[in-house]
C-alpha positions as CSV (number, residue, x, y, z in Angstrom):
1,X,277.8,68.9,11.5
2,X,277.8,66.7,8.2
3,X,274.2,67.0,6.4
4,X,272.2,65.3,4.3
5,X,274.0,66.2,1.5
6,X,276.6,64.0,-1.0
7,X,279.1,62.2,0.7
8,X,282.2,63.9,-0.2
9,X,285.9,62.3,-0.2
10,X,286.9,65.2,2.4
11,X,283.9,63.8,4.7
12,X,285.6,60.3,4.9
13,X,288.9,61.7,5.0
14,X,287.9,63.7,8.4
15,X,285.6,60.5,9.8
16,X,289.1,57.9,9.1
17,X,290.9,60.3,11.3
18,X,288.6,60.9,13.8
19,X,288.1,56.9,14.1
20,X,292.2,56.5,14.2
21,X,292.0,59.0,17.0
22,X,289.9,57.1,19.1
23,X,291.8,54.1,18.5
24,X,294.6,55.3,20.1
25,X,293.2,56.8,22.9
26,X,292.0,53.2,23.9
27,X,288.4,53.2,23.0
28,X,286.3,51.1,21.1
29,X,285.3,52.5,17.6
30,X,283.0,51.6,15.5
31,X,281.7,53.1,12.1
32,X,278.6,54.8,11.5
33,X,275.8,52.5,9.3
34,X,275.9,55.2,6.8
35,X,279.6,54.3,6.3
36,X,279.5,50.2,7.1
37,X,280.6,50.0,3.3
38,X,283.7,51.6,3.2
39,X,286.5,49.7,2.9
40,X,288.6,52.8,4.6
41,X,286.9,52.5,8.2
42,X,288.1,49.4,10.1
43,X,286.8,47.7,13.4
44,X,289.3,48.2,16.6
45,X,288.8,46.5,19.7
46,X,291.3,47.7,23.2
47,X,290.7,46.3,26.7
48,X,292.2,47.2,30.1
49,X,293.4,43.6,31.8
50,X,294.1,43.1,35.1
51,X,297.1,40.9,35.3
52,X,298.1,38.5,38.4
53,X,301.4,37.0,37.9
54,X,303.5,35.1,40.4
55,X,301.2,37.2,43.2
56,X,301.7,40.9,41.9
57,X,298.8,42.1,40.4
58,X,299.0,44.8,37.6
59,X,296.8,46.4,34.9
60,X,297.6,46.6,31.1
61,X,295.8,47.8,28.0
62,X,296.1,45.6,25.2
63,X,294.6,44.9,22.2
64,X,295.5,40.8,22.1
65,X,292.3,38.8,21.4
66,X,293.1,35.7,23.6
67,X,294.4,35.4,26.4
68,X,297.1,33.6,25.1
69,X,297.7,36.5,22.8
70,X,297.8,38.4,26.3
71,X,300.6,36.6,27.9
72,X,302.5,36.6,24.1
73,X,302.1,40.2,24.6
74,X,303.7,40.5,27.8
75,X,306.8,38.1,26.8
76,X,305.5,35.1,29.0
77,X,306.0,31.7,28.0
78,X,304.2,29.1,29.1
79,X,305.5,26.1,30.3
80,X,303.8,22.3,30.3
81,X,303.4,22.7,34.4
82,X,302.3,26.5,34.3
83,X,299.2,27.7,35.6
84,X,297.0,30.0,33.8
85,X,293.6,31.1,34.4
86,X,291.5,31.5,32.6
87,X,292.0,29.2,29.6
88,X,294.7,30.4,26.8
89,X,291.9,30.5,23.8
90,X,289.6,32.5,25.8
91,X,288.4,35.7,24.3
92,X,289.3,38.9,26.0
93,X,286.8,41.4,27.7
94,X,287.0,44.5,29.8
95,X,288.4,44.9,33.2
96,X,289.1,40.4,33.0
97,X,291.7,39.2,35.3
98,X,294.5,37.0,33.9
99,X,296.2,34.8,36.7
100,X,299.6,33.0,35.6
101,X,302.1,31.0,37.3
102,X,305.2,30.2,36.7
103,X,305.6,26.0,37.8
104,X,309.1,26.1,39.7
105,X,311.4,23.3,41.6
106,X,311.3,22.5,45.1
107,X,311.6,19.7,47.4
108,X,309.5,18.5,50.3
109,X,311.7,16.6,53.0
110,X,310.1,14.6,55.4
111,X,312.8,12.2,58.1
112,X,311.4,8.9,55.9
113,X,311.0,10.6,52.6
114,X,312.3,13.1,49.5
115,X,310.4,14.1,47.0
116,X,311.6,16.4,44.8
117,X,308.9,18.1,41.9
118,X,307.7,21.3,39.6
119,X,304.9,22.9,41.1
120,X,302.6,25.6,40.0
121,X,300.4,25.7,43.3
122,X,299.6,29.1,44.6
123,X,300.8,27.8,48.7
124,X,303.1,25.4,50.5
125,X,299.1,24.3,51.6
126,X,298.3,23.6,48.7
127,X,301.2,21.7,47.1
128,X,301.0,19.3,49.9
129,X,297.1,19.0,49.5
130,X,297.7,18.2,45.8
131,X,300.3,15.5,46.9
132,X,297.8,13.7,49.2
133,X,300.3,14.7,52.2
134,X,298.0,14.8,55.5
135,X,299.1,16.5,58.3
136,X,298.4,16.3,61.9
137,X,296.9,19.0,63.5
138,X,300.7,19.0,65.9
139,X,303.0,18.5,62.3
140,X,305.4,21.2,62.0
141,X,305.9,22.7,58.9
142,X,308.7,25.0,57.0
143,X,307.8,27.6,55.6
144,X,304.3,28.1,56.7
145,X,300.9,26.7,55.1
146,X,300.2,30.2,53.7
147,X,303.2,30.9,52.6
148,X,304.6,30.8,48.6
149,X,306.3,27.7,47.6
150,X,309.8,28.5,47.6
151,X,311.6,28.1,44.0
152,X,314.6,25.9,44.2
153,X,313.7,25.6,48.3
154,X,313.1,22.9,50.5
155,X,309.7,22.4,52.9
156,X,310.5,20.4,55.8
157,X,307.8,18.6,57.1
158,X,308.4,17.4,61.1
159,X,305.9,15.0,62.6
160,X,305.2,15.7,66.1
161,X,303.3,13.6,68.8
162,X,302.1,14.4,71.8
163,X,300.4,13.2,74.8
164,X,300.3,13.5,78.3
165,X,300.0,10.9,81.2
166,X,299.3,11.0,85.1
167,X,302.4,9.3,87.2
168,X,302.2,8.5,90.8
169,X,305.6,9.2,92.0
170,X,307.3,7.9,95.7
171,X,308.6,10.5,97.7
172,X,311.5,8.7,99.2
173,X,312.3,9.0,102.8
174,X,314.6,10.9,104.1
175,X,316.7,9.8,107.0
176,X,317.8,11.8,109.9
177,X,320.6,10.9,112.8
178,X,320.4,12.0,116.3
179,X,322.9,11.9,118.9
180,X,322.3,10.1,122.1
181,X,324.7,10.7,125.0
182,X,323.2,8.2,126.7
183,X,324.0,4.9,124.4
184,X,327.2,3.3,124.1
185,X,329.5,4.7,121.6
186,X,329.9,3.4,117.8
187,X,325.6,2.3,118.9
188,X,323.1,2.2,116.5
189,X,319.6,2.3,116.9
190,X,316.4,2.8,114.2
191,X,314.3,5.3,116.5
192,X,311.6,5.5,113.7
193,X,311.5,3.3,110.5
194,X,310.1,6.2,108.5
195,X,307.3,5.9,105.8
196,X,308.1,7.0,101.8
197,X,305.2,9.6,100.6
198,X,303.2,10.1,97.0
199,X,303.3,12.3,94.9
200,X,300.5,12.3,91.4
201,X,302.4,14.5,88.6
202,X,300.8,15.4,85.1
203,X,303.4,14.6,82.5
204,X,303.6,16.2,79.2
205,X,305.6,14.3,76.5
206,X,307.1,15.6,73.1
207,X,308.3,13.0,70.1
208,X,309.4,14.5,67.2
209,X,310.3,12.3,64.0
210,X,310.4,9.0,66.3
211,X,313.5,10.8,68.1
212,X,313.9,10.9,71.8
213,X,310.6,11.8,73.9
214,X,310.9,15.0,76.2
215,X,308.8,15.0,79.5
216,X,307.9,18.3,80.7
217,X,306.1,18.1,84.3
218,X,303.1,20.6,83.9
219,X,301.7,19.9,87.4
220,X,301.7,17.9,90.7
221,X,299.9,17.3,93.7
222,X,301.3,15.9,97.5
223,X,299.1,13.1,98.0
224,X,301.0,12.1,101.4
225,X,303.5,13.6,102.9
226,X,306.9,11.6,104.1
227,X,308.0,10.8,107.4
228,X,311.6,10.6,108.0
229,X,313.4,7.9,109.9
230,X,315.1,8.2,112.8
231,X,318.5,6.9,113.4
232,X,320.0,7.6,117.1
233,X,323.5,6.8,117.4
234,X,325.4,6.6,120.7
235,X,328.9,8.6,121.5
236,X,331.0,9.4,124.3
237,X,334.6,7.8,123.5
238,X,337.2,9.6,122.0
239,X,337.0,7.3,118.8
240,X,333.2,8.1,118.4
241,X,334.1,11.8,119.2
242,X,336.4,12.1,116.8
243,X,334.3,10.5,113.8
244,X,331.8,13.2,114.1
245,X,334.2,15.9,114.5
246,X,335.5,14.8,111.1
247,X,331.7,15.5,110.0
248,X,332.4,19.0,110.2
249,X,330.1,21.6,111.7
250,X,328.0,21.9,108.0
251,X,327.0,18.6,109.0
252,X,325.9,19.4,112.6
253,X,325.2,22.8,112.8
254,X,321.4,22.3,112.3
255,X,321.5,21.6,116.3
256,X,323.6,24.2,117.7
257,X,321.8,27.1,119.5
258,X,324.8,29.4,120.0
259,X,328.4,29.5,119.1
260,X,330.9,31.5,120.7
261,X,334.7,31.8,120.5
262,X,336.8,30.6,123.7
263,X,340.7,29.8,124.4
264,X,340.9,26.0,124.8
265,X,343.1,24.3,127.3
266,X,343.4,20.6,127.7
267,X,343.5,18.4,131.1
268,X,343.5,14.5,131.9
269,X,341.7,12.6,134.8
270,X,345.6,12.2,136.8
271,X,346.4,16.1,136.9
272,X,348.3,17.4,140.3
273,X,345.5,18.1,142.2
274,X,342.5,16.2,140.3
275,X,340.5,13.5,141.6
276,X,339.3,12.0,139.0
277,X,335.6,12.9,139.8
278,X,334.1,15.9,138.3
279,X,331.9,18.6,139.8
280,X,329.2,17.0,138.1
281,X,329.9,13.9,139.5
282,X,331.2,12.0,136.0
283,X,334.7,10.7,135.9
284,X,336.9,13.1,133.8
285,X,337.8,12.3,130.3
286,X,337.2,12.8,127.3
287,X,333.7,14.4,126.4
288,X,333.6,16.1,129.7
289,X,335.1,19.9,130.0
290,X,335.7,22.5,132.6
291,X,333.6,25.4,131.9
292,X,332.7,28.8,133.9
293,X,328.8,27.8,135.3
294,X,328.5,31.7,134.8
295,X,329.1,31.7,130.3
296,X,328.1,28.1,130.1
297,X,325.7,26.0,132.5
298,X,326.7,22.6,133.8
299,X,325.1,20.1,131.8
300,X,324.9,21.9,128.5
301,X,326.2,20.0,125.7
302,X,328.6,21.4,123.6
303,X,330.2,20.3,120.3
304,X,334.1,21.5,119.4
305,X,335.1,21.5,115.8
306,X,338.8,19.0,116.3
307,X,337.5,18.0,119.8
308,X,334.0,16.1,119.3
309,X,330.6,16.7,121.4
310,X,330.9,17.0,125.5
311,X,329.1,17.6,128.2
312,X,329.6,20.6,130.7
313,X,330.7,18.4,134.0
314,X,333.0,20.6,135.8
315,X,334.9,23.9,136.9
316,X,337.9,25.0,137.8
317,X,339.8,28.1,139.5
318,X,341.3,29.0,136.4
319,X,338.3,28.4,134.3
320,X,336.7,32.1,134.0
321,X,334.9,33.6,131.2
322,X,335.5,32.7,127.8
323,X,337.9,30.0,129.1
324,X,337.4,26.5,128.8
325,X,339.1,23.1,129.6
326,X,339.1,20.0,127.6
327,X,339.4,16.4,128.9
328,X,341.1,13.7,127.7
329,X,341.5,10.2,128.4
330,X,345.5,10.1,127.8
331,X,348.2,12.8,128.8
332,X,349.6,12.6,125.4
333,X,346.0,13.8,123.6
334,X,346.1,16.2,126.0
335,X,349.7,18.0,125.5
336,X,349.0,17.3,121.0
337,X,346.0,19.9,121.9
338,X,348.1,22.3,123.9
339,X,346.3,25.3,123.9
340,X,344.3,27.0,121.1
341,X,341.2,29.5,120.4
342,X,338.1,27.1,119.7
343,X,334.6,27.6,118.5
344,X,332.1,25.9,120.5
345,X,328.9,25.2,119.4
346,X,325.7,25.4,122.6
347,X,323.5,22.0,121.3
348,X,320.1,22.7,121.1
């Protein structure tokens, strides 16, 4: 401990290196009053900074004045479009945070516009705030709001509308044919004139950058239901028999009750031994077959795929089982059929 004795040179020596200790360590020295007058003890000053550049945040000791001394320090220099905070000539304290960035190049592309600039803002949001660019609240934009503004990038900026609107829709009507034994073939006749139905439907629709609109159907509602018409059409001539055959069975199967597979023979109204009158009482020709009454009841009516629709009008002694004889109107229809296995169709 010094006391209050002469103030000798070994007693300044040991107080300068004391003071040059604490200097390095980062402190704040300052001399005793007793010594203000020496011209060996100087004033050091050391704060600890807290440094946010380009988003990073680190912590440096320094013993710059300014804050501009600060960023001389640390190599930065600062260009016309920089931003620094707070200002370069303000004086340093403890534990201050320095925030500095670098202004950089980008681009914002919109479909009617390119701008091209050097920004400093700290967001994409913000860059478009300080160009006056509004956005609406469906405006796509890349990258993100929150995200840095890319250096040397591009942000695209996509206008988006949307709206929706409530259609009423027709339901058209569908039309169904029927066959009708009992009209003359080739015949036509509207049973039922049908009536189209409604449907409402909730219609979302996308624009984006005046392009083309997409609808997108978010909901709909029956508000009446169809009714189909009703065509009835007449057969029973081999020329109307044959037409429908050419349908195919996808086309007619919706009124079959049964199918079932059966050897097919053919036979004309002037056979040895035929009168020309049916069991069912019908005059034998085409559209009327020879069937057992035990598989197949008289009057059921049957469609054959390369035959045509018929009626079951008759029997015959050699007409058991799965057997079944086709009639024609000429003898040369009958022998181009021959004899073949057939699939025919019970009609509902």
């Amino acid at each position: 401990m010094i006391g209050r004795g002469p103030l000798r040179r070994s007693h300044v020596l040991a107080v300068s290196v004391l003071t040059a200790g604490l200097v390095c360590a980062g402190f704040l020295t300052q001399p005793s009053p007793a010594y203000a007058g020496s011209a060996t003890v100087q004033q050091t000053l050391s704060h600890v900074i807290a440094f946010d550049s380009q988003g990073s945040l680190t912590q440096h000791a320094t013993t710059a004045q300014t804050v501009g001394a600060f960023l001389r320090e640390r190599g930065v220099t600062i260009g016309a479009r920089d931003y620094v905070e707070p200002a370069l000539d303000t004086p340093l304290s403890d534990r201050m945070t320095i925030t500095y960035r670098a202004a950089v190049p980008v681009t914002i592309l919109t479909s009617h516009r390119r701008l091209t600039l050097v920004s400093s803002a700290p967001d994409v949001g913000a860059l478009l705030e300080a160009q006056n660019i509004r956005l609406a609240r469906t405006d796509e934009v890349t990258p993100a709001l929150a995200a840095p503004v890319p250096a040397n990038g591009t942000i695209k900026i996509t206008r988006v509308l949307t709206w929706e609107r409530e259609e009423h829709r027709v339901i058209p009507v569908q039309t169904i044919h029927r066959l009708d034994f009992s009209m003359a073939p080739g015949t036509r006749k509207v049973v039922s004139k049908g009536r189209a139905g409604e449907r409402v439907v909730m219609v979302s629709f996308v624009q984006r950058d005046g392009g083309d609109v997409r609808a997108t159907v978010l909901h709909s509602n029956v508000l009446a239901k169809p009714h189909p018409r009703i065509v009835a059409e007449g057969i029973g001539e081999y020329a109307a028999f044959e037409r429908f055959a050419k349908r195919g069975i996808d086309r007619t199967s919706y009124i079959a009750a049964s199918a079932m597979s059966m050897i097919a023979t053919a036979y004309t109204a002037g056979c040895a031994g035929c009168s020309g009158i049916t069991a069912s009482g019908r005059p034998a020709g085409h559209g009327i077959v020879a069937v057992d009454p035990r598989v197949i009841p008289l009057g059921t009516r049957l469609y054959i795929p390369g035959y045509g629709f018929a009626i079951a009008g008759d029997t015959g002694g050699a007409i058991r089982g799965n057997r079944i004889d086709l009639g024609f109107n000429s003898l040369g229809d009958a022998l181009r059929f021959g004899r073949r296995e057939v699939t025919v169709y019970r009609l509902k």
